[in-house]
Every structure is written in C-alpha cells, then in structure tokens.
C-alpha atoms as one frame of an Amber mdcrd trajectory, in Angstrom:
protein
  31.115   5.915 -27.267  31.344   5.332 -31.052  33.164   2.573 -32.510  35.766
   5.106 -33.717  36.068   6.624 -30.405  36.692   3.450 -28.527  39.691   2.553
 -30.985  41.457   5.815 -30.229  40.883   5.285 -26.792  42.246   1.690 -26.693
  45.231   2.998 -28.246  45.704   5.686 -26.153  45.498   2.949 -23.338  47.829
   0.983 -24.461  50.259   3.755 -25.235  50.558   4.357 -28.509  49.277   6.444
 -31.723  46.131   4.501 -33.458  47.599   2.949 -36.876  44.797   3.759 -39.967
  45.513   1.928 -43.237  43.773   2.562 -46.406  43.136   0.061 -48.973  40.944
   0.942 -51.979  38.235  -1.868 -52.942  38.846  -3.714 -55.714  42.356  -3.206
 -56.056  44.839  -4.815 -56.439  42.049  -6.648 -58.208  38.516  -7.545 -56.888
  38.501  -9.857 -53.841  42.090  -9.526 -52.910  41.010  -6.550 -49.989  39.323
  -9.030 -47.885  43.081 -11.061 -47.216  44.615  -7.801 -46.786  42.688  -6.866
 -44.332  42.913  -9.760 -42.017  46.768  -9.165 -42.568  46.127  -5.569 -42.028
  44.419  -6.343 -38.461  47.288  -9.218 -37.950  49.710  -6.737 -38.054  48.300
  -4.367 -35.492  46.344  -1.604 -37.262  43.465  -0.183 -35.588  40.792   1.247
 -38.262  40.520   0.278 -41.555  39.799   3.022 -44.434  38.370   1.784 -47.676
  37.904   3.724 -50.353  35.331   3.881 -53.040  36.633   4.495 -56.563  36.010
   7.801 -58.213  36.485   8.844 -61.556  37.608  12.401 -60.654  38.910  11.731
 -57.267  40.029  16.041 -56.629  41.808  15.050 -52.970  44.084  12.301 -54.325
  47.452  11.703 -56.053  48.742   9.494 -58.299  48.803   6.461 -56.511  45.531
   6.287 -55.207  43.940   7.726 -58.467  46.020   4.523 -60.568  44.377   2.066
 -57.572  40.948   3.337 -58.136  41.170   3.853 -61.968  42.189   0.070 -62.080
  39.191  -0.857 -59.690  36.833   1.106 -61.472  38.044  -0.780 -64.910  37.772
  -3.950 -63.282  34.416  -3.025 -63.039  33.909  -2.209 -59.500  30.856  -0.386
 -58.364  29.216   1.204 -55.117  27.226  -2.031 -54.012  30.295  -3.687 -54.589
  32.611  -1.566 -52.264  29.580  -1.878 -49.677  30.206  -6.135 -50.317  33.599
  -5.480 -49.754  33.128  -3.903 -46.386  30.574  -6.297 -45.067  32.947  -8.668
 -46.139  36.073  -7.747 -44.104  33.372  -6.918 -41.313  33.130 -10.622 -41.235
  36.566 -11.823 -41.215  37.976  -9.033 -38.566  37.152  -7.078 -35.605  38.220
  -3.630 -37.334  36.295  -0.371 -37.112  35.385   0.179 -41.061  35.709   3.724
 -42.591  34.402   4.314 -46.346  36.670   7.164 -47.584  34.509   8.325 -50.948
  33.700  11.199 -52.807  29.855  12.765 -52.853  28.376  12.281 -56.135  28.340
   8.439 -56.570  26.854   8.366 -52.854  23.695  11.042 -54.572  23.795   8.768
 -57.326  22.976   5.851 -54.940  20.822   7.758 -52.530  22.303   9.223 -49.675
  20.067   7.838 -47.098  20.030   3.657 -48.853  23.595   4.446 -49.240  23.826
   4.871 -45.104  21.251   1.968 -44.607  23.254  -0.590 -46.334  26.699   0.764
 -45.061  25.620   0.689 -41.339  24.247  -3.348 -42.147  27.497  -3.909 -43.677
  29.240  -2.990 -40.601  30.858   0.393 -41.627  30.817   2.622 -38.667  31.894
   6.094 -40.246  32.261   7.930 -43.817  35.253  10.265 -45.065  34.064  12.386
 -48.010  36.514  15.030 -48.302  34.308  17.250 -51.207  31.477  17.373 -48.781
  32.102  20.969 -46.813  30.283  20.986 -43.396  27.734  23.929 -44.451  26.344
  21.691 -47.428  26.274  18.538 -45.386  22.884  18.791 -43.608  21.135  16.263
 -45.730  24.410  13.604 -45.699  24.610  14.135 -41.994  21.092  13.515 -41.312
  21.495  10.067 -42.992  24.467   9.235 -41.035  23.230   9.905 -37.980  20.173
   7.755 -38.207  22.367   5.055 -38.872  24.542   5.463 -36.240  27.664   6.831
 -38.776  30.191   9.065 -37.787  31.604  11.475 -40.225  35.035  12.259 -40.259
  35.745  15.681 -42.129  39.265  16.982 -43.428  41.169  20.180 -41.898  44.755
  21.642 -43.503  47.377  23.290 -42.739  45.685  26.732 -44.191  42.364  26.026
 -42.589  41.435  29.217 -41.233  39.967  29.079 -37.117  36.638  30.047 -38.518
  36.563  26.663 -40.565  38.074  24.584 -38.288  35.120  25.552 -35.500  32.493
  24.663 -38.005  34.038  21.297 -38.611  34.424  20.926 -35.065  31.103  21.759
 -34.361  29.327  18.937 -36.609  32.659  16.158 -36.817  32.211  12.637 -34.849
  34.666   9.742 -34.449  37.884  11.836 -35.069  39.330  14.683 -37.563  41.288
  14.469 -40.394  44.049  16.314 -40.251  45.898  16.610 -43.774  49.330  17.145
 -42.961  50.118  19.393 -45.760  48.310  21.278 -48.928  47.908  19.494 -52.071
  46.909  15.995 -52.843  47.912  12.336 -51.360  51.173  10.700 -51.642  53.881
   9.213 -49.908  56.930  11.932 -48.933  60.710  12.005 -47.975  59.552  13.588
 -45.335  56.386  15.217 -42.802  55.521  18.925 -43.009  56.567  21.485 -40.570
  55.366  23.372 -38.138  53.024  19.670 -37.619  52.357  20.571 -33.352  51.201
  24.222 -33.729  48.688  23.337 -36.647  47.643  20.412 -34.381  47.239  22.926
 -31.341  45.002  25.072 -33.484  42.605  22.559 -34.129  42.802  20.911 -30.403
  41.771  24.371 -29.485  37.978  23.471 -30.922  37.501  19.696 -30.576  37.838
  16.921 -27.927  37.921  14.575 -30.374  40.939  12.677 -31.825  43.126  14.054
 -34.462  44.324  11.592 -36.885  47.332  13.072 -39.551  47.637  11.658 -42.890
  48.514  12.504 -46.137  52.525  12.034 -46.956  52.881   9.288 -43.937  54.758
   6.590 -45.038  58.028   5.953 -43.102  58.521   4.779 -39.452  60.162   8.107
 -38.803  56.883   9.602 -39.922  55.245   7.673 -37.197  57.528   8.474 -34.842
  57.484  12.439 -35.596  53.385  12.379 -36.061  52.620  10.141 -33.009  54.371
  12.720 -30.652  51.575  14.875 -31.374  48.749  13.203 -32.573  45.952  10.828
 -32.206  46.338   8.986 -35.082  48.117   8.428 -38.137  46.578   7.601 -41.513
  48.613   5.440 -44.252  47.699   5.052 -47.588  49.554   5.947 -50.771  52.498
   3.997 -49.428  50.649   0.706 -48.069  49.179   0.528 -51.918  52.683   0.902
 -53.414  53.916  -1.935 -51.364  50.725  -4.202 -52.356  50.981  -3.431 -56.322
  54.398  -4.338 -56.121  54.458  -7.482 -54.251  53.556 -10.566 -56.169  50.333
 -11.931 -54.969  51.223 -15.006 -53.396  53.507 -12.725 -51.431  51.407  -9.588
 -50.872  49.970 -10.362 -47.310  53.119 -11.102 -45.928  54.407  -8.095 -47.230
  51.550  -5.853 -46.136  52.153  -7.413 -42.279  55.425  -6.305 -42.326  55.204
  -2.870 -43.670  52.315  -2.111 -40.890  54.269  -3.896 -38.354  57.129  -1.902
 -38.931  54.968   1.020 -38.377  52.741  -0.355 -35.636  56.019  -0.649 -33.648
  57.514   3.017 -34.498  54.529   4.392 -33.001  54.475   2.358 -29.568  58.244
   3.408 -29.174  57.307   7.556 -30.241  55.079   7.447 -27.419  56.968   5.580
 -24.968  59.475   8.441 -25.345  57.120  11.682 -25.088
C-alpha cells in the first residue's frame, strides 16, 4: 500500500473524510511553509499538497496564481520547492504531494526531477496539464521511484476519459468539483454524488474533491460522499492575511474547524 493509500485508509478508520491542504512553496515568503506545515499536521490534516510555482499556471485562479506569482518573484525555483518538501518531510509525518505543471518538470528532467523528489520524501505528483495518453514517459519516472500520480477528472469528463485515468491513476483521483479554475465558493456544485458515482464506477481508489472547498459546510456536504477533500485557495487567503507572528495559529484553527466538520459529516451518514 502506497503512502497515499494508507492515509485514506487511516481516515476511513477513524471515521472521517481525509483533510488535504495546499500550500504553495515560497509563499507567503520563502521559508515560512515549513511552520505551516507542522501547524498544518497539528491541526489534523492528512496529506499535504505543495505546489510548484508556474508562470502560466492554466488550472488555477486568482489566488493561487497571486501566491505563486509572489513566490516566483521572490525568486523561488524547482530545486527550491524540492528543499521545501524535504524540509517539511523532516519536521512532520505527512504524506507530501507536489501539485505542478509539466514544462518546468521537462525543463528539469523528468526522470532527476522524480529522483530527487522521491529522496526528498514526496510520495506522489499532481500535474493537471499532463493528459494520461501523453504521460508514458512522466509515468515511467514515477514509477521507478516509487511516485504515485494523482490525475484530475470534472464534472464534464466523459466515461471514456474517466476509464483511461482510471486505468493508469495511483494514490487517489482528483475530482474537481466543478468546471473552470480554483477558488474558494459560497457554495459546492450540484449534482456532487452522481458525478462521484460515475467515476467510482471505474476505480477502487479514493476520490478526493477539491476545487471551491472552503467552508465547514463544504466539508460536511463533500465528506458524505467522498474520500477526501482538497483545500487550497481558501487556506492561502487566511495565511496572506494573518500577520506573521499570528499566521500558524490562524492556519490551526481554520483546518481544525474543518478537520472537525468532516468527523461529524461522517458520523451522521
């Protein structure tokens, strides 16, 4: 079983949906991720996503675009975001998820790229511009370093796509709750369970929903029928806003809040 694997399955254990915050490295400024983190873990998450900054970053909004344009400026570069993880790797017991985008990982060599991310401590990649019939040589590399990778399904997936991703995912599927880009939302798309039931129908592996999560009640409605839920734009909008000497505090309580809303979803189910 695959580190990813085992942290959907402790969750399930314990009876609850798997909590998946994002941070982006180098934001809010360059060694600030590996604190957040530890408060990340503190407060009950259960994978960490880090992203890799991207100067045309096509599957995110505003949010995450501003946190990665103001990593990139601060200078922050692949090796670095690979320092980053093996940095947190150190300091907690999370599974570590690189969520990037394909042409800084050619630009770095796909299969160093995999080498050093596997000695780091990551244990799977997200790259959600890499489709599954041009990923032969990326998943080659991943595999011989033990690397899941975690590929993206919508809403308007059609079942022909979403047995090809099925057929060549590992550690869970990314479910993006809706069609367009990332950001936080008043509220989480319809029609969530049947979409969910289409792609159950091809996979046994976890389903983790994000895009647009960002409220308790999000947690609660998601958790009812998924694996996982993913958090991102949100968690960064509460870290640029707190001052620093108050950011981890307020990072613990924002996941707690949401660590708790999905142990009582599932306790109702």
């Amino acid at each position: 079983m695959s580190e990813l694997s085992w942290a959907f399955e402790r969750a399930k254990a314990e009876g609850r949906t798997a909590l998946i915050p994002y941070l982006m490295a180098g934001f809010p400024e360059p060694g600030a991720e590996v604190e957040l983190a530890v408060a990340l873990e503190r407060a009950g998450a259960d994978v960490l996503e880090i992203g890799m900054p991207f100067s045309d970053p096509l599957a995110d909004g505003p949010t995450v675009q501003n946190a990665g344009t103001r990593s990139l400026a601060a200078g922050t570069t692949m090796s670095d975001c690979i320092a980053v993880a093996a940095s947190v790797r150190r300091r907690t017991s999370l599974p570590l998820v690189l969520m990037g985008y394909y042409n800084p990982l050619l630009a770095y060599g796909l299969e160093r790229f995999c080498a050093d991310a596997a000695a780091a401590g990551v244990c799977g990649l997200i790259l959600p511009d890499l489709p599954p019939e041009e990923a032969g040589e990326m998943q080659a590399a991943a595999r011989s370093c033990g690397l899941d990778i975690v590929y993206l399904v919508s809403p308007t997936s059609p079942e022909e796509r979403i047995r090809e991703v099925a057929s060549v995912a590992s550690g869970f599927i990314y479910c993006v709750s809706l069609t367009g880009v990332t950001g936080a939302r008043e509220s989480v798309a319809v029609g969530l369970e049947e979409y969910l039931s289409r792609v159950r129908a091809h996979t046994d592996l976890p389903l983790a929903v994000g895009f647009g999560i960002s409220r308790p009640e999000h947690v609660r409605q998601v958790g009812a029928v998924a694996d996982g839920v993913v958090v991102a734009s949100a968690l960064l909008d509460v870290i640029d806003a707190a001052a620093p000497e108050e950011r981890t505090a307020a990072v613990e309580e924002y996941i707690g809040s949401l660590r708790t809303a999905a142990e009582r979803e599932v306790q109702k189910v």
